[in-house]
N, C-alpha and C positions, 0 to 999 in steps of 0.2 A: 728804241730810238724814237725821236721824232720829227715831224715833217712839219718845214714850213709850206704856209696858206698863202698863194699870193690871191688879190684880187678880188678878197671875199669880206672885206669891212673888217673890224677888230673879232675875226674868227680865230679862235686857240687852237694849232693842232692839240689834240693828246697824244698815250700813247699808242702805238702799234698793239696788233692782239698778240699776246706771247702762243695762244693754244691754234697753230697752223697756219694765222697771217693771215696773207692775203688767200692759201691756198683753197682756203674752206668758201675761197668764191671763184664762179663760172668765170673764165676766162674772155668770154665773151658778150659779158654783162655787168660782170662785178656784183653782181645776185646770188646771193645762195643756193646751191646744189641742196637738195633738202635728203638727197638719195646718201651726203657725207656727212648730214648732221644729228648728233647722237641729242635727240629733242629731249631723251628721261633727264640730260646732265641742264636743262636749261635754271633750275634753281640752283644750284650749286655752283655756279660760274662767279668767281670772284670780283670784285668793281677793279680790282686793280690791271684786269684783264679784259677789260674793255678797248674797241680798238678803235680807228678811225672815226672817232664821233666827236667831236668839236662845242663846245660852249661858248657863246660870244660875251664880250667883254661886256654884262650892262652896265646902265647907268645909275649911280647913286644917285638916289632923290626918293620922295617920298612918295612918289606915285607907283599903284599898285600892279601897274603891266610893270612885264620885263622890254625894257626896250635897248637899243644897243645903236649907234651910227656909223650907216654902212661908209667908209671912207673913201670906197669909188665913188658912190652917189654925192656925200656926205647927206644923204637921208636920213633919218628914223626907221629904223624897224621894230616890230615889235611880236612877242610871241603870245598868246592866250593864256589866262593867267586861270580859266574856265573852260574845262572841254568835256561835253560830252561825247561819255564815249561809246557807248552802245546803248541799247541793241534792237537790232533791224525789226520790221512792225514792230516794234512797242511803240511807239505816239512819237519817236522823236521829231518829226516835222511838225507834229502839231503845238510839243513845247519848243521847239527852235521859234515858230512863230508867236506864241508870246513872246519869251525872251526878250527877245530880239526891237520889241517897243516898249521897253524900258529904258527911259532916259539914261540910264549911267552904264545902259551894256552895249557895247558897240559889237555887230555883229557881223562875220565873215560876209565878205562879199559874194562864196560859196559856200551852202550849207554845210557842206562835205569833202571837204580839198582831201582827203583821205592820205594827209602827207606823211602819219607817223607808219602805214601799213601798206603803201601802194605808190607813191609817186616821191620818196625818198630819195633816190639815185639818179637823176635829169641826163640827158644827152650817154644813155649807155652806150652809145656806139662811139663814144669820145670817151681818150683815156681810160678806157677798160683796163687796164691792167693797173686804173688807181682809184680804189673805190672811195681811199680816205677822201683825196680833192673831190667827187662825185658827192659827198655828203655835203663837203661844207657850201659846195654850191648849190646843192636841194636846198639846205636849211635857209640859207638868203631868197633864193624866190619861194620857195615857202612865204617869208614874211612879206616880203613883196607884194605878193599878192593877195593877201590875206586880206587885213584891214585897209578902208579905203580914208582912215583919217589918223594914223600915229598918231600923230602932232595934239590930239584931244586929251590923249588920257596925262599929255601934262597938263593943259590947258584944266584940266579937271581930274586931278591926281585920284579922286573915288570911283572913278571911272573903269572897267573893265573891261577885256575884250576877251570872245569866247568863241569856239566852231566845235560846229558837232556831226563830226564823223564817226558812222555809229559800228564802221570796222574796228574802231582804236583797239577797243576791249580782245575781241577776240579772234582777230586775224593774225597770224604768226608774221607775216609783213617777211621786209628785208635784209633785217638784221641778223637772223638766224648765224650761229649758235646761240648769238646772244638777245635776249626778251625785249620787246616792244616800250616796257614798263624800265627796265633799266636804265636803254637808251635813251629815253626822256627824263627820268631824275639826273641822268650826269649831264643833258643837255641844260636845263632849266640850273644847276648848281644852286647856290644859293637862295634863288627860289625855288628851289622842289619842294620844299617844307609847305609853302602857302599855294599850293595850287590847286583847284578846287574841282571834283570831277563830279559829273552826274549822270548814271547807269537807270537808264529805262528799263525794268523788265515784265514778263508777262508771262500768265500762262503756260509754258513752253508746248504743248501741244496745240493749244491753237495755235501762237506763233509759227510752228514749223508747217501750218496745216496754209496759214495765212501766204509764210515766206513761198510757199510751193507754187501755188497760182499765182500770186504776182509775177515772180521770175519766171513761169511756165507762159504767162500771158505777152510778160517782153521777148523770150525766147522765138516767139510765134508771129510776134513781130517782127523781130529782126529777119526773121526766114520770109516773108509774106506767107504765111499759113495760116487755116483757118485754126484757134482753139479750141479745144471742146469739151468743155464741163461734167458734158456724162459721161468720156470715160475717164476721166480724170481721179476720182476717187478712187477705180479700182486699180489703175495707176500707182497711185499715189502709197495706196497699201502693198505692192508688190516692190515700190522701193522699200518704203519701211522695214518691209518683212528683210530684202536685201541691204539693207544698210544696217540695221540690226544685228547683223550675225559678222559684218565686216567690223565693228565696232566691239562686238564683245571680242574677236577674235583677236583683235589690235590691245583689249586690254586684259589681256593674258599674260603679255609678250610688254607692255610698254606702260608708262605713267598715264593717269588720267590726261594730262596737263597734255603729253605730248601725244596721246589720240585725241583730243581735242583740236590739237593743230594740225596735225595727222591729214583726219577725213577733211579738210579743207583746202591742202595744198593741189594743184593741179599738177599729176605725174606724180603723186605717191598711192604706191599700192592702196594704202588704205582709205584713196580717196572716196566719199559718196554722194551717192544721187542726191542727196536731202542733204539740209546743213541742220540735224539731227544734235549734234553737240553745241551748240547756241545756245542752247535751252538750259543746258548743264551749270545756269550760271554760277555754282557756287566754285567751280573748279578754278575759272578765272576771275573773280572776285580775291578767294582764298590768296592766285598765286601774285597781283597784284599787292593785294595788301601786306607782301613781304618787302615793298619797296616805298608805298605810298603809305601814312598809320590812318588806320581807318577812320578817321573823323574827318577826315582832305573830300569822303565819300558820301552822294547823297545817292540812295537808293529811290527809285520810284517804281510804283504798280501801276502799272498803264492803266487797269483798270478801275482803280480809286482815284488815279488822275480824269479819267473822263469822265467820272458820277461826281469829283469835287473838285474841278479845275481851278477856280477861286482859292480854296484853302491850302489845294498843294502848292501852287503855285505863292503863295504866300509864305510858305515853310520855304520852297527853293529862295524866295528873294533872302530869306533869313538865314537861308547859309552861304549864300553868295555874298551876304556880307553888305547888300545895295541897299539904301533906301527906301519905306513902303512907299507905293503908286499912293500921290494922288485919286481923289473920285475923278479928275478928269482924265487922268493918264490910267488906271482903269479900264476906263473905256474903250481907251485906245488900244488897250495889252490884250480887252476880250474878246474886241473887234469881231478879230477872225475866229474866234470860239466856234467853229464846224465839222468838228473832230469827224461826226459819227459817218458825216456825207464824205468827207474824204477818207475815213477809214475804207468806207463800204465800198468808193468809188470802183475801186480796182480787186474786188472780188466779190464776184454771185455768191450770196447767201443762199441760194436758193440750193443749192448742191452743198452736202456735206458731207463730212468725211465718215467713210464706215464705222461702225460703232466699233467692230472687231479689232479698224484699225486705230480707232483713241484708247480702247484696252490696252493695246501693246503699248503705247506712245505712255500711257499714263502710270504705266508699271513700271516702265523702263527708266523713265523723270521723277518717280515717287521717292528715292532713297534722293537723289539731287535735290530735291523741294525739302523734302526734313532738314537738310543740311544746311539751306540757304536760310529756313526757318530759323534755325537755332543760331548761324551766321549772325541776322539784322537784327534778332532780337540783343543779341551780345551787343553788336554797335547801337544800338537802342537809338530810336528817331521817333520822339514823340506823337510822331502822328500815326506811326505803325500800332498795330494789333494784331494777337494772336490771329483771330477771323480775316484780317486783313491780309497776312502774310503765307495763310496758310492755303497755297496751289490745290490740295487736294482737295478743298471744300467748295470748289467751284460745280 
């Protein structure tokens, strides 16, 4: 059956989920119970069983956002037509900040509205027991709040709007049973085909080494606590070593895809100290690209982005389709070119991680790196190289 929408612009209900409804959600949230959902089945979920997820009616014209008018406002809204979607330290703040001074990319007003994996469902403690209306009123302030000028990308139909929240990739979000990645091709409809996404990745063991002290440094903040860097490595190795064995133990028993979303959920067994599966990036690349065809995908190496930020970035304006900069706009995109000071800002270098424990980290990533290798080399991006692509040669 379907439900009408009142109140939310030219919002479509679809249909209801046939595989358990609403039941497969918390009665008290309208969030998924992750302890009822069978994560190995999340590829094999058919479109036709898709539930309460909504597509707004857009506008035909030839302008390249999706945009739609909300009928209570009579506004403009408009959704990203460009999202980066992960992942965490790889440089994405430091490509959001080019980006973002390029004349023809209009950029979220927050770098990270993190709306497809974290603030989906608004007012849960209203109408709980109806997650479908809870969607279609996230997805209006979603756009709401997004771009601070609609009205542009008519006024300059080559124009795009982009956010990059660098959860999208690999956060299992609120949709569960059903994928992050689905719910936004049946949201986008007719444009799902043209949407353009761009995955930062890095290293995976420095990453995880990077992700650890950051969040251990905000952690210590939020508590007023002192941090402290020398014990932190041996720390750091005592998760590994326990997160390690929670994770081979998880893939014994359960799909790549769904211990990847697994050790991340808060309140599943399988959760870990480290976010240890991030790094895995070819598992959620892979499962992506069942829904997106891999050309929609620009892959970047964080670290060939900060030795050639000019020429990657020259390759992203050319698959976003934009314009080259001007020498004077250039200037303005390299401006803020200070990768390295704000990389470093928020982790001592001076402390590193035990050798014993990037062994473990590097063996465990070594079959994922081969994989992701042979992955980008298939989608081939001319700026990529064997040397370039290959994790273990670092």
């Amino acid at each position: 059956m379907s439900l009408p929408v009142r109140g939310c612009g030219h919002i479509v209900a679809l249909m209801l989920l046939s595989i358990g409804d609403v039941a497969k959600f918390q009665s008290h949230t309208g969030i998924p119970d992750v302890s009822k959902v069978n994560l190995d089945t999340l590829s094999t979920i058919p479109d036709s069983d898709l539930a309460h997820y909504f597509s707004p009616e857009f506008e035909v014209s030839k302008q390249r956002a999706p945009c739609w008018i909300d009928t209570r406002t009579t506004k403009r809204l408009c959704l990203p037509i460009a999202l980066m979607l992960g992942n965490p330290k790889c440089g994405t703040t430091d490509m959001f900040l080019h980006l973002k001074e390029h004349p023809q990319i209009q950029p979220p007003n927050a770098k990270e509205p993190h709306y497809w994996t974290r603030t989906t469902f608004i007012n849960t403690n209203v109408n709980r027991k109806n997650p479908e209306s809870q969607f279609a009123k996230g997805l209006v302030q979603y756009a709401q709040h997004l771009f601070s000028n609609p009205n542009a990308f008519v006024d300059d139909p080559t124009s795009i709007g982009f956010e990059a929240s660098a959860s999208t990739i690999w956060d299992p979000g609120h949709f569960l049973p059903i994928s992050v990645p689905q719910v936004m091709k049946r949201v986008y409809g007719d444009y799902a085909s043209k949407v353009k996404f761009l995955v930062m990745i890095r290293n995976p063991t420095a990453r995880l080494w990077s992700d650890y002290i950051y969040f251990g440094k905000k952690h210590a903040t939020r508590k007023g606590i002192a941090f402290d860097m020398n014990t932190t490595a041996d720390k750091f190795h005592s998760d590994v070593v326990s997160d390690l064995k929670v994770v081979t133990e998880c893939l014994a028993t359960h799909s790549e895809l769904a211990c990847n979303y697994l050790t991340h959920v808060m309140g599943s067994e399988q959760k870990t100290a480290t976010r240890m599966m991030i790094g895995c990036y070819s598992i959620t690349l892979k499962f992506w690209f069942q829904f997106f065809h891999h050309e929609q995908f620009f892959i970047i190496r964080s670290e060939g982005f900060f030795k050639q930020s000019k020429s990657v970035l020259k390759a992203t304006f050319r698959f976003l389709e934009v314009d080259p900069p001007s020498e004077i706009e250039w200037k303005k995109i390299l401006a803020d070119a200070t990768p390295e000071e704000r990389r470093t800002s928020g982790t001592d270098h001076t402390v590193q991680m035990r050798n014993d424990t990037k062994l473990l980290l590097d063996n465990f990533y070594h079959e994922y790196n081969l994989r992701l290798t042979a992955m980008l080399h298939h989608v081939d991006r001319s700026h990529f190289t064997k040397t370039y692509l290959d994790f273990d040669g670092d």
